[in-house]
N, C-alpha and C positions, 0 to 999 in steps of 0.2 A: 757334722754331728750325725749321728745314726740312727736311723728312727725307733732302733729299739732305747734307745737312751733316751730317746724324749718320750716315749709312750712310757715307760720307766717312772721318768721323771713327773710328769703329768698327772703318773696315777697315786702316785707316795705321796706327791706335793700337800694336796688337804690334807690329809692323816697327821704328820709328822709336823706341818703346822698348826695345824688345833690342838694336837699334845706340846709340842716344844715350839711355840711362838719364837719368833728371834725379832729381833731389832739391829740390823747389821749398819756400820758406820765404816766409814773407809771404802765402800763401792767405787767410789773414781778411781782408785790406785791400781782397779783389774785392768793390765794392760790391755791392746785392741789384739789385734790377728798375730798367729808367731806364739814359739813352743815357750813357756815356762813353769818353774815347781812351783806348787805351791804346798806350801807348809806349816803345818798345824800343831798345838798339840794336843794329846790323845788321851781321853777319859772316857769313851765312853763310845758304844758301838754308834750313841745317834751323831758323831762327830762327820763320819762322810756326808751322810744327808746335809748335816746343815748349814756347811762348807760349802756343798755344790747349790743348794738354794739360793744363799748370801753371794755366793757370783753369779747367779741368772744363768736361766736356762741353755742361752746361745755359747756358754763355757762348758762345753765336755769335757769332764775332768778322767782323767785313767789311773784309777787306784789299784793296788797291790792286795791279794786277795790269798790266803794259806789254800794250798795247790790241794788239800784235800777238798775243799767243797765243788772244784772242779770234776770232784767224779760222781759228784751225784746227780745223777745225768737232767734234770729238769734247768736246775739249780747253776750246774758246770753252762749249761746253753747260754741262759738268760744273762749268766756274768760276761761272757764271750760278747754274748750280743752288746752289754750296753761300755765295753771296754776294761772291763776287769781283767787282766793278768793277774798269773800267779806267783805264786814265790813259794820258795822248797824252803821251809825252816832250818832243815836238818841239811839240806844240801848247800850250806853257806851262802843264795840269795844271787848266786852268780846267773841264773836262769832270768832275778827278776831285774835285774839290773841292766843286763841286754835288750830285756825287752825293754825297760825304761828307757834306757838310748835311741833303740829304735823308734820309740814313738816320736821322743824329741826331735832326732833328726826328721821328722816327717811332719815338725810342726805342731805337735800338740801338746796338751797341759796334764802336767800327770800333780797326781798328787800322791805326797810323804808326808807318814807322820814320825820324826824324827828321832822322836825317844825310842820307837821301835816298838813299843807295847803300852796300853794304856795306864797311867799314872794318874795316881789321884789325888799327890798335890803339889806345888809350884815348885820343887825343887829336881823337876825332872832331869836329866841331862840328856842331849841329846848324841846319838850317834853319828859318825863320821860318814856316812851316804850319803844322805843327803848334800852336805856340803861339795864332797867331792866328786857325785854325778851334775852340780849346778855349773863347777870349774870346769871339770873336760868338757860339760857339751857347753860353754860360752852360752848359758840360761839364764836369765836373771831368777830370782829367788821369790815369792811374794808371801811373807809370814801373816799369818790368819791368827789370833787368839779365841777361843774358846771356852767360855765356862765349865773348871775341873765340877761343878756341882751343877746337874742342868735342871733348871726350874721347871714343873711339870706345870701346865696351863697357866703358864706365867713365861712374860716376856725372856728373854735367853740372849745377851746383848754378843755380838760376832762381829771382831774387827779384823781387818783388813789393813795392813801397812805397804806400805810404798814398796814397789819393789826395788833390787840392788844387786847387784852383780857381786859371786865370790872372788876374791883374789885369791886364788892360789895355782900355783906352778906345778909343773912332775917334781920338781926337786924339793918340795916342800917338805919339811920334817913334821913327825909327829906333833909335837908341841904345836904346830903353827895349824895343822889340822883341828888339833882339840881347838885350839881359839876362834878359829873359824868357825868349829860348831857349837861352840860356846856363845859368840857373836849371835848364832840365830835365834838358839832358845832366847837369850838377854831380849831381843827386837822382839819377841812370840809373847814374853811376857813383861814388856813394856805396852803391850798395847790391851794389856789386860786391866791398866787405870787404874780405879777403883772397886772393881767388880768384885772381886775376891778378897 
């Protein structure tokens, strides 16, 4: 873990707890040491914070961050520093998806939010990345729920599912793809219970 991540973390942690309290269930399912996704879905800019809170400090997570706030040079630093990569919107994502691999092969935990932009309500779908960076790099997957509506000074309940490995091959067809990434939203929002 890098110390700018945990000074990072440290210093955000009161703030974003006292506004958005959470209650997270499913913390045993974060695996130990060794590279996996984890995957969420997205509503809301406070969803990295309270993802990376709900797995504990000692899980560095490496999120994906629009390649524009990397040049604002304060901004572009402290994202570097605490593992944010970027991603070219417009340059089809081939930039972030390297660097996604790279991390993984080197052991660490990135995280995707799979629908690709934030959605505000359960019928999001999610895109085919996710899934098919979890297959080629042999990653297991670990689906996170999140409240589409986040309660302000009021508990904010964040689950955690078991992880799972994807099945799929190079020869895999479209169809088997979408099901695959169909498969994860279903798991992302089964574990949203009765929340919503």
């Amino acid at each position: 873990m890098s110390f700018a991540y945990r000074v990072v973390w440290l210093l955000t942690w009161p703030f974003v707890s006292l506004l958005y309290p959470r209650r997270t269930v499913g913390r045993e399912h974060v695996p130990g040491p060794g590279a996996f996704l984890i995957c969420g879905n997205h509503s809301s800019n406070m969803d990295p914070f309270l993802i990376a809170y709900s797995m504990g400090w000692r899980c560095q997570i490496h999120y994906m961050a629009k390649a524009e706030l990397f040049r604002i040079p304060l901004i572009g630093s402290i994202l570097r520093g605490i593992g944010i990569f970027p991603v070219d919107r417009q340059g089809g994502g081939a930039m972030a998806i390297k660097g996604a691999m790279r991390l993984l092969k080197d052991g660490k935990k990135v995280g995707i939010f799979p629908e690709g932009t934030r959605v505000s309500t359960e019928d999001g779908e999610a895109k085919s990345g996710a899934v098919r960076l979890a297959a080629r790099m042999g990653v297991p997957i670990v689906p996170v729920y999140l409240p589409r509506k986040k309660r302000f000074l009021r508990f904010n309940r964040v689950a955690i599912g078991a992880p799972y490995l994807v099945e799929l091959d190079k020869k895999a067809t479209p169809e088997e793809v979408e099901r695959a990434a169909e498969e994860l939203m279903e798991k992302i929002r089964k574990l949203g219970g009765e929340d919503e």
